[in-house]
C-alpha positions in Angstrom: -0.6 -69.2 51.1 1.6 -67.1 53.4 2.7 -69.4 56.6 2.9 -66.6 59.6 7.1 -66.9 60.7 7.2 -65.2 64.0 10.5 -64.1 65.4 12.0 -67.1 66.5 11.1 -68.7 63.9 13.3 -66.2 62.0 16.0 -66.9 64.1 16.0 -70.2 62.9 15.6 -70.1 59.4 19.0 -67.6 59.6 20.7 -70.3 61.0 19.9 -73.1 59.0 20.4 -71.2 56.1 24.1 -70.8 57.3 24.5 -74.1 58.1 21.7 -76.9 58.1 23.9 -79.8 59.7 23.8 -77.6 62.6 23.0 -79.8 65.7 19.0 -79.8 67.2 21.2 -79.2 70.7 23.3 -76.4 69.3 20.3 -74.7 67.1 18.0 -74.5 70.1 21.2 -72.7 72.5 21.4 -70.5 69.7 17.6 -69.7 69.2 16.9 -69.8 73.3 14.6 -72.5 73.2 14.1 -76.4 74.6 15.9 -79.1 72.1 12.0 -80.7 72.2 10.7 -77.3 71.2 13.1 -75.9 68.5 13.0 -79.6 67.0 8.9 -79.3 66.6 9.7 -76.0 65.1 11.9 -77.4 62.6 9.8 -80.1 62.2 6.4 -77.4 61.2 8.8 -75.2 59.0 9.6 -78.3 57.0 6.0 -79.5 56.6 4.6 -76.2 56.3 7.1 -76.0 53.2 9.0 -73.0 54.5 11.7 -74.9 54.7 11.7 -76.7 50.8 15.4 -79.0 51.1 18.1 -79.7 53.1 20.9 -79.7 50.6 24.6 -79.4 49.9 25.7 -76.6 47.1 28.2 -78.0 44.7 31.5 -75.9 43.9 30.5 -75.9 40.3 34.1 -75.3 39.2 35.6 -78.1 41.5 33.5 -80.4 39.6 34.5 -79.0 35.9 31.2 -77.3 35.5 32.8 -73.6 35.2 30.2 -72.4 32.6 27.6 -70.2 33.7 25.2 -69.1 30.6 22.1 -67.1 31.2 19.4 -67.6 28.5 16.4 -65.2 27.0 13.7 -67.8 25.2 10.9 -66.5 22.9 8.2 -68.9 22.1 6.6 -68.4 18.9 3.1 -68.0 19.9 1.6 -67.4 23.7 -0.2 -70.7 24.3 -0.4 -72.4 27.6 0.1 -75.5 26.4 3.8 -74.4 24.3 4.7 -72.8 27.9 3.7 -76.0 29.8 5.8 -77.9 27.4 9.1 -75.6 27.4 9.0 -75.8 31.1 8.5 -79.6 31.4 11.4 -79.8 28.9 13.6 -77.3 31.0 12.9 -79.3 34.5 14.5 -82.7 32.6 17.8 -80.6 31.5 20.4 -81.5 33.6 22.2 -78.2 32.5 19.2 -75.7 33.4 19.7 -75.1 37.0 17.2 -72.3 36.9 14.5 -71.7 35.1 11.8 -68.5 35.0 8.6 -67.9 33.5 8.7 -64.2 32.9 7.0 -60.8 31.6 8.0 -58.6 28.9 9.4 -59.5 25.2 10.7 -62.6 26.1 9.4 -65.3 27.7 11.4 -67.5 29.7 15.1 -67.0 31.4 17.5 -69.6 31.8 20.5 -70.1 33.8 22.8 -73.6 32.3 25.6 -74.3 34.2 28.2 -76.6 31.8 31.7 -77.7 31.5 32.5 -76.1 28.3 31.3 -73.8 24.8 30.8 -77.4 23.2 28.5 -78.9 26.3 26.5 -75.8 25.3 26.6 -75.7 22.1 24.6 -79.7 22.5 22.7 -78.0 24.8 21.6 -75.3 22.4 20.8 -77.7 19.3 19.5 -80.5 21.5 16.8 -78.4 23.4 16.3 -75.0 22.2 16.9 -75.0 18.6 15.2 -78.2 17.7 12.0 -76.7 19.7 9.1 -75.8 16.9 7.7 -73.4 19.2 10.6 -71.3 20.0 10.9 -68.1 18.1 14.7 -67.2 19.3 17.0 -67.4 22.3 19.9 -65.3 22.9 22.9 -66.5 25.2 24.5 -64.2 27.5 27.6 -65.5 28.6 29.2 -65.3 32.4 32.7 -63.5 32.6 32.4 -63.9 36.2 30.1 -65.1 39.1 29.9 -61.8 41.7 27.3 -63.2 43.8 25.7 -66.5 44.8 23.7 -66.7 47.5 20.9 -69.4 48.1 20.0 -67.2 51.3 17.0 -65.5 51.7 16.4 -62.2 54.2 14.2 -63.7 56.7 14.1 -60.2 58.6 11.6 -58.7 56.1 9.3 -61.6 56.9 
């Protein structure tokens, strides 16, 4: 279900986006509206679910977590239940920070974020090659991160 983001509320989901310890005070002189008023806004975006978390992103390589591997899964068979599974599995990895259900030959797409090769590697046997219902996967290793962005173009709304 589509929640209807009018123009202002647009405004608002830019800003947060930028920075979501942004003062209710500051947010509303920014948007044009009443503290009261932008606050109930806020308040519908986040119970509507437009607005999912209010996080803070992680410099993964300040942290020693400098490997970024992107991953193509084949199951062995198309069953609901194997997907279910996988994805259930995937959600309890602490190294799959993304994970996608997806058309075409294969059938899921990872991205793992680790420390090292040998983090992966224990990765690897621990939850993809010990899987019965995994045909293959293939690793694609990151040179180099280009673009991360967690920001979404609210003008197309």
């Amino acid at each position: 279900m589509k929640y209807e983001i009018d123009r202002i509320d647009r405004h608002i989901l830019r800003c947060l986006q930028q920075d979501n310890r942004i003062s209710n005070q500051k947010l509303a002189e920014e948007v044009g509206l009443s503290p009261p008023a932008c606050l109930r806004r806020v308040r519908k975006l986040r119970e509507e679910g437009v607005i999912m978390a209010d996080v803070s992103l992680i410099n993964p390589r300040m942290i020693g977590q400098s490997l970024n591997i992107i991953v193509e899964v084949e199951m062995g068979r198309d069953s609901i239940d194997v997907h279910d599974n996988f994805m259930r599995k995937m959600q309890q990895a602490a190294e799959v920070t993304q994970c996608y259900q997806v058309t075409g030959e294969i059938d899921f797409v990872l991205v793992i974020v680790v420390r090292d090769m040998e983090a992966y590697e224990s990765f690897a046997r621990r939850e993809l090659a010990s899987d019965p219902n995994l045909r293959k996967f293939r690793s694609l290793i990151s040179l180099r991160r280009n673009k991360f962005s967690t920001q979404l173009d609210v003008d197309q709304l």
